[in-house]
C-alpha positions in Angstrom: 50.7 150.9 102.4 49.9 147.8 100.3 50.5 147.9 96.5 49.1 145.1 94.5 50.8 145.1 91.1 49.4 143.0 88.5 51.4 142.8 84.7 49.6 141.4 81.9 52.3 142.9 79.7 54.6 140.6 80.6 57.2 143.2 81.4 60.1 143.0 82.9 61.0 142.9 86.5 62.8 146.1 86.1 59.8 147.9 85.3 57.9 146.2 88.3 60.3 147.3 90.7 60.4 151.0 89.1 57.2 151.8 89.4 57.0 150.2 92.9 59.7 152.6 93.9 57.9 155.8 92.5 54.5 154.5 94.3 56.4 154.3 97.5 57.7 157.7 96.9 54.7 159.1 96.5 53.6 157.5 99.8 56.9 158.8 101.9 55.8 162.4 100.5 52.0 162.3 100.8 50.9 160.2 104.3 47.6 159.9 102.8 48.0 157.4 100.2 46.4 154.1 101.5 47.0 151.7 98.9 47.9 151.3 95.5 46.7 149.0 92.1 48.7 148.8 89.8 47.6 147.2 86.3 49.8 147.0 83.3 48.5 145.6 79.9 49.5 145.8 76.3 46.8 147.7 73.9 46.6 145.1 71.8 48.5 141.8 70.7 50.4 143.5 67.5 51.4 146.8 69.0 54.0 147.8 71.2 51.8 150.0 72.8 51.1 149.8 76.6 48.4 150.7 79.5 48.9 152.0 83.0 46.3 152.0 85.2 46.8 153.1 88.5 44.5 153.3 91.4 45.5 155.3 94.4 42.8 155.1 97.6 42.9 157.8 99.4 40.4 159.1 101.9 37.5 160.0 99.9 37.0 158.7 96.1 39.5 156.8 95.3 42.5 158.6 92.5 42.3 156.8 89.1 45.1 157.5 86.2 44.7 156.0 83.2 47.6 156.5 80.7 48.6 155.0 76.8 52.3 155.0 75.3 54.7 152.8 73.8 57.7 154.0 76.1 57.1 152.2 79.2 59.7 154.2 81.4 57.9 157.9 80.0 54.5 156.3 80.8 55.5 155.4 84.5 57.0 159.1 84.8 54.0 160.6 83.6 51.6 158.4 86.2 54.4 160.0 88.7 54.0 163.6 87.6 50.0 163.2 87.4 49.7 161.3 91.0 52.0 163.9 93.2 49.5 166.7 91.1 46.5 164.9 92.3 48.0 164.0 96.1 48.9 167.4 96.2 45.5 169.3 95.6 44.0 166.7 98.2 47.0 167.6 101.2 46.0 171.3 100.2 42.7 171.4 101.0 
C-alpha cells in the first residue's frame, strides 16, 4: 500500500507518523485498501483550526473523509473511526 502524506500545516513529525500508523492499521485489517492521500492544512492563517483530508482507493469509487477541528490527535481518531465504518460496509457486501 502506498500512502502519500502531504502537511501544509506544518505539523509535527509526531503527527505524521500517527496517522501513518492508523492508515496502516486500517490496511492490516481491511486487504482492500489500495492506497492512501493524506492532506493536512490549517483553516486559515489566524486559527488554530485544522483540515484532514483523507483519500482511501479502494476498488470502486474511491473513500473520501473530510474532517475540521482544532485538536489534531481527536481529528486523526475520528478519520480512524469514520475509515474502518466505511471499509467495513464495503468487506460486507
Amino acid at each position: 500500500m502506498k500512502i502519500v502524506l502531504n502537511n501544509k500545516a506544518d505539523l509535527s513529525n509526531k503527527y505524521a507518523r500517527y496517522v501513518k500508523w492508523k492508515t496502516y492499521k486500517l490496511q492490516e485489517k481491511f486487504s482492500s485498501l489500495h492506497y492512501a492521500n493524506i492532506y493536512f492544512k490549517k483553516a486559515n492563517n489566524q486559527s488554530r483550526e485544522y483540515i484532514l483530508t483523507v483519500e482511501l482507493g479502494v476498488t470502486g469509487p474511491d473513500i473520501v473523509i473530510r474532517k475540521k477541528s482544532d485538536n489534531v490527535k481527536k481529528l486523526i481518531n475520528n478519520y480512524y473511526k469514520i475509515a474502518h465504518k466505511e471499509l467495513a460496509k464495503l468487506s460486507n457486501k
